[in-house]
C-alpha positions as CSV (number, residue, x, y, z in Angstrom):
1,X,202.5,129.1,252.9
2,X,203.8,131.6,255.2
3,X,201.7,134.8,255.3
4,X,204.8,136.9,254.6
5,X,205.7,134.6,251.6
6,X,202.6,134.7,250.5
7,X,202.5,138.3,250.0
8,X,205.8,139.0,248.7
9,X,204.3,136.9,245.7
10,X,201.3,138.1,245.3
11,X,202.8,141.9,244.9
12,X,205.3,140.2,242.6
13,X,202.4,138.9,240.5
14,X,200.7,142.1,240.5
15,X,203.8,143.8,239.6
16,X,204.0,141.5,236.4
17,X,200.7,142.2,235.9
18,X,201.3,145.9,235.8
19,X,204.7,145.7,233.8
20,X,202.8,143.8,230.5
21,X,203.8,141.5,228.3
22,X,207.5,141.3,228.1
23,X,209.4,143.0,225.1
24,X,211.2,141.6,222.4
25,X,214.5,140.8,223.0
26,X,217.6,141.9,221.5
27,X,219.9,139.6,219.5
28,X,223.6,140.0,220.4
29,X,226.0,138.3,217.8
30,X,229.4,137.9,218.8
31,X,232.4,135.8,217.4
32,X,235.0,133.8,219.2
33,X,238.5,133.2,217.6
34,X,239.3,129.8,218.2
35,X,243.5,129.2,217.9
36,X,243.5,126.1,216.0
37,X,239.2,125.5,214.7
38,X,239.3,123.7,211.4
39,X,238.6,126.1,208.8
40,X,235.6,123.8,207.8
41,X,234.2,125.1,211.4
42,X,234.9,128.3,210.7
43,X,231.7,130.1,211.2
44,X,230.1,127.4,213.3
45,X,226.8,129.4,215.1
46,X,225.5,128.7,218.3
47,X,222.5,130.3,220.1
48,X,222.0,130.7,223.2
49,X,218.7,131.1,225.5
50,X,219.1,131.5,229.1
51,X,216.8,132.3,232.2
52,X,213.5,131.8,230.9
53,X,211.3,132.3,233.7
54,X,208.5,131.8,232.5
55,X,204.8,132.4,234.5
56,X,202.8,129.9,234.0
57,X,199.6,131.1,232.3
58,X,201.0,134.3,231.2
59,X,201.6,135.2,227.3
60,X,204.1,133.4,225.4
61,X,205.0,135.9,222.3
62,X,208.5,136.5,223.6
63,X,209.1,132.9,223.3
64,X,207.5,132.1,220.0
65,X,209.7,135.2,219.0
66,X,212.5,134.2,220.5
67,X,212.3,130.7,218.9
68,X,211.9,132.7,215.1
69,X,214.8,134.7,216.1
70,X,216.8,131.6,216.9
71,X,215.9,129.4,213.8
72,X,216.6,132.2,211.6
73,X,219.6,132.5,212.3
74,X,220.1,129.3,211.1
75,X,222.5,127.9,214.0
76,X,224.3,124.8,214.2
77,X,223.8,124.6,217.9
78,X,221.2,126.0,220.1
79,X,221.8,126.1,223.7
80,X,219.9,126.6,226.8
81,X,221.5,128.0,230.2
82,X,218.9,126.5,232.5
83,X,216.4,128.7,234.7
84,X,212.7,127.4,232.7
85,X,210.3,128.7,235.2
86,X,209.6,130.4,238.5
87,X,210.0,128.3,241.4
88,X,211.5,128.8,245.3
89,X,213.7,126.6,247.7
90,X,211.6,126.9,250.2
91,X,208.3,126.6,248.2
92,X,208.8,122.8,246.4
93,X,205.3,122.3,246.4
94,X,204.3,125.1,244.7
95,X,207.5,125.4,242.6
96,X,206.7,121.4,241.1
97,X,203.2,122.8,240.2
98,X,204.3,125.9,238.7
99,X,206.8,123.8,237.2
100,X,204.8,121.5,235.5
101,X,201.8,124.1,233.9
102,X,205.2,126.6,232.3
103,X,207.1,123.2,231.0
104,X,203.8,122.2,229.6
105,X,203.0,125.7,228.2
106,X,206.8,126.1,226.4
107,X,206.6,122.6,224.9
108,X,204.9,123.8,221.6
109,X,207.1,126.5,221.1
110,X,210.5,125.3,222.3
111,X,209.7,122.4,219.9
112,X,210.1,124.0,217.1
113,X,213.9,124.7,217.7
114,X,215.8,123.8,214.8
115,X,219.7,123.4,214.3
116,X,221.8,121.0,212.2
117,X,223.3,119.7,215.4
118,X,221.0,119.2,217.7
119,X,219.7,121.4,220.8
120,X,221.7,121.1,224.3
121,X,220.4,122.0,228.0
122,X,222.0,122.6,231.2
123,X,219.6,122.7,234.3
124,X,219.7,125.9,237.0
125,X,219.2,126.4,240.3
126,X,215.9,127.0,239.9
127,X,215.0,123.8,237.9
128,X,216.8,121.7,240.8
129,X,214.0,123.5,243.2
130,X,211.4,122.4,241.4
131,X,212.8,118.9,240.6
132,X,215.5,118.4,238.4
133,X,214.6,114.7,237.1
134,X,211.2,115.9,236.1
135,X,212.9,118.7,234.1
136,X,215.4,116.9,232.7
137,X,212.1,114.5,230.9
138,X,210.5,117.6,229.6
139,X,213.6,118.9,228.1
140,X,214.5,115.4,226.6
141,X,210.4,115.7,225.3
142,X,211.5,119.0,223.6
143,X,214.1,117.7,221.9
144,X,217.3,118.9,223.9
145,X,220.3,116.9,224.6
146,X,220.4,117.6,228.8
147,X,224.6,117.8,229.4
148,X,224.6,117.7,233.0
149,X,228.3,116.9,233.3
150,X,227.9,115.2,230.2
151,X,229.9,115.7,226.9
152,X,229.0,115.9,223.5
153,X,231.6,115.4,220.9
154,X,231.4,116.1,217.6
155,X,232.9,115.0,214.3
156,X,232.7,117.3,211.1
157,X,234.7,116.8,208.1
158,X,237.0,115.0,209.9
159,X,236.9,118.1,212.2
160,X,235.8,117.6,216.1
161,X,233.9,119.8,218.1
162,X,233.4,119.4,221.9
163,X,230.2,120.9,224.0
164,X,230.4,120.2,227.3
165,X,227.8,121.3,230.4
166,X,228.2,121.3,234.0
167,X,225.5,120.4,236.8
168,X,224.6,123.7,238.2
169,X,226.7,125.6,241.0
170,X,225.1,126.1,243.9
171,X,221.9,123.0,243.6
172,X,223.8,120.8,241.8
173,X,227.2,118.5,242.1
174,X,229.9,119.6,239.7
175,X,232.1,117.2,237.9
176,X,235.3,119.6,237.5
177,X,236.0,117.8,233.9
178,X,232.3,118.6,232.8
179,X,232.3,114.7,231.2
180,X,235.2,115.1,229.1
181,X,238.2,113.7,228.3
182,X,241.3,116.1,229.5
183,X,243.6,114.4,227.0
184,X,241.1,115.3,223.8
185,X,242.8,118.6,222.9
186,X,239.9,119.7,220.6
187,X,238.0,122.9,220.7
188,X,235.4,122.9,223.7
189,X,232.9,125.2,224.9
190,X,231.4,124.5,228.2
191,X,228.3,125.5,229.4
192,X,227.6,126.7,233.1
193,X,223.9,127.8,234.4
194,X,226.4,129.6,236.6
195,X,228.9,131.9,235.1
196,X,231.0,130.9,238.6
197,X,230.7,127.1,237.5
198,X,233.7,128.1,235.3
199,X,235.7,128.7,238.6
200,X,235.7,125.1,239.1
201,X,236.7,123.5,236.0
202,X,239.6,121.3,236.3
203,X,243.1,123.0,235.0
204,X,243.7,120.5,233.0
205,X,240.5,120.5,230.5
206,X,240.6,122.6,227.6
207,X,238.2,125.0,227.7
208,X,238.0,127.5,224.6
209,X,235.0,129.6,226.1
210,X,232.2,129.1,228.7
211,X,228.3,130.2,228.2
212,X,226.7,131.2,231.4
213,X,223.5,132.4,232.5
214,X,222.3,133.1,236.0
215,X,222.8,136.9,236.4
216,X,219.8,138.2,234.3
217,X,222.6,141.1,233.2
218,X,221.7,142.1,236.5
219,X,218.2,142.5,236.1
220,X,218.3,146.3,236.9
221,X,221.1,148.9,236.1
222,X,221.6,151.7,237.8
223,X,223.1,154.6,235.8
224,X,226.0,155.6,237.1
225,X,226.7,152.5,239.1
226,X,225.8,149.5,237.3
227,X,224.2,146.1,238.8
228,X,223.2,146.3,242.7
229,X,222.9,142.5,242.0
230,X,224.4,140.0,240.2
231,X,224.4,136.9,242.0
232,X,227.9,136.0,240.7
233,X,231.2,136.1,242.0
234,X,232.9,136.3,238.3
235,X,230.7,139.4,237.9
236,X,230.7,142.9,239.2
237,X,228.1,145.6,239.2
238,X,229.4,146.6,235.9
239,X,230.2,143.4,234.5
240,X,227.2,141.6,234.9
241,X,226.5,140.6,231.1
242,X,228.6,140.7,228.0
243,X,231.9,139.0,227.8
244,X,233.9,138.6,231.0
245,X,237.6,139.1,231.6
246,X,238.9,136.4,233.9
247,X,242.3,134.0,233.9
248,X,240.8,130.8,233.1
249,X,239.2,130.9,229.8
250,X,236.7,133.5,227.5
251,X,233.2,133.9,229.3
252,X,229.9,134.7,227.6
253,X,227.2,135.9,230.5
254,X,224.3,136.4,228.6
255,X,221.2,139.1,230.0
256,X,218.8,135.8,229.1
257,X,214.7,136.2,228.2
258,X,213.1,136.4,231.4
259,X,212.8,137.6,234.9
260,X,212.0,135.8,238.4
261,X,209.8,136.9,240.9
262,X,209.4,139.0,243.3
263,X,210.9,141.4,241.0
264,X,209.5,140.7,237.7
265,X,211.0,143.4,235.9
266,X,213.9,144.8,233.9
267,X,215.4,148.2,234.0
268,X,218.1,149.4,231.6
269,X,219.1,145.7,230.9
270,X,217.1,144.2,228.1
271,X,216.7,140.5,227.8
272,X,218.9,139.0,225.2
273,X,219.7,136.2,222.3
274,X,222.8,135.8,221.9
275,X,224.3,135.0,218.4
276,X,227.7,133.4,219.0
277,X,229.9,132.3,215.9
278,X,233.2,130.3,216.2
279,X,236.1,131.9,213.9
280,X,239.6,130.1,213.2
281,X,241.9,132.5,214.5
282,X,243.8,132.7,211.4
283,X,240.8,134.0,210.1
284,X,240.5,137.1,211.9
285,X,241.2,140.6,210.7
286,X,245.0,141.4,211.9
């Protein structure tokens, strides 16, 4: 490993050290008005995780929290944005080692995820450093239905239901129609590691909402100014998490659970669960 490399880590390590265990994270619950949802999906709940980062050999409360958090809320559909552990581009080696020890570590807890529908994953840059086959396995070990351009349709009461993911932006190869069908004109929400994977979705898919990842909410907020970083062009310095105006269709970035090093820490931007329920839009308080 390169000397310079080398140390950048090792201060990042010690800054984790430093920082303790990571805090609880918030739950953000959030509804989606959906123009024509079956009223027998009305109040369909999905959860999303994103960016989980985690060290390998470092505590795991967050996540065994996290997981509680997410079956309580008894959700339909849990979702994961992509971003498991730490790894580098230029560090495969390592990043396959650390890879292996955090899948290994999260596979107890992440286990436990319940919903009546299943559990869906996307992959992230960062799982496509490490190896994305090999993480692809684990999250197929843990339960998860891995929708790399893949779609999963589903039929309720005579009632359909699309979730779609795409292969991640900037590692990955993007199919524009994330799997699906253009001509099924049934609800769909997409899910993108990358909140600017949603910039390449074909015009002619239906896409009700996209949940993204990636940005860490910025990671650190400035007051006054907002995100130095986000790592996204759909997201400015004060748009880095939250929902995110933009002309192709609604986008959820969530702040996720975890950080990445060499900067294993959060300021002013909490991590986050997000809570998201679909609503028919005749529904909705005029």
């Amino acid at each position: 490993m390169h000397p310079l490399r080398a140390t950048v880590l090792a201060l990042g390590r010690a800054l984790r050290a430093v920082s303790g265990p990571r805090r609880r994270a918030e739950t953000s619950v959030a509804e989606l008005a959906i123009r024509d949802l079956p009223r027998s999906l009305d109040g369909y709940t999905l959860v999303a995780l994103g960016d989980l980062h985690h060290a390998p050999g470092t505590d795991l409360a967050w996540l065994r929290e996290a997981v509680e958090t997410t079956n309580a809320a008894a959700p339909n559909a849990v979702v994961l944005l992509g971003d498991y552990g730490e790894s580098f581009r230029r560090m495969p080696s390592q990043s396959r080692d650390w890879y292996r020890d955090a899948m290994r570590e999260m596979t107890p807890e992440l286990s436990r995820l319940r919903a009546a529908d299943g559990v869906f994953a996307v992959l992230g840059n960062h799982d496509h450093y490490a190896g994305a086959s090999a993480v692809v396995d684990w999250l197929e070990q843990v339960g998860a239905t891995v929708l790399v351009n893949r779609c999963h349709r589903m039929t309720k009461h005579q009632a359909a239901l699309r979730i779609a993911g795409l292969d991640d932006l900037r590692e990955g190869t993007i199919d524009p129609l994330a799997g699906c069908d253009p001509s099924d004109d049934v609800p769909t929400i997409v899910l993108s590691h990358n909140p600017d994977g949603l910039l390449r979705l074909d015009a002619r898919l239906r896409v009700d909402a996209v949940l993204a990842g990636h940005t860490h909410g910025g990671q650190i907020i400035l007051p006054g100014f907002g995100a130095p970083i986000t790592m996204a062009q759909s997201c400015g310095r004060r748009t880095a998490s939250g929902w995110i105006t933009n002309p192709r269709a609604p986008l959820y970035v969530t702040r996720g659970l975890g950080e990445q090093l060499p900067l294993p820490m959060r300021i002013n931007c909490p991590s986050e669960i997000l809570v998201l329920r679909l609503r028919a839009a005749s529904q909705q308080p005029a």
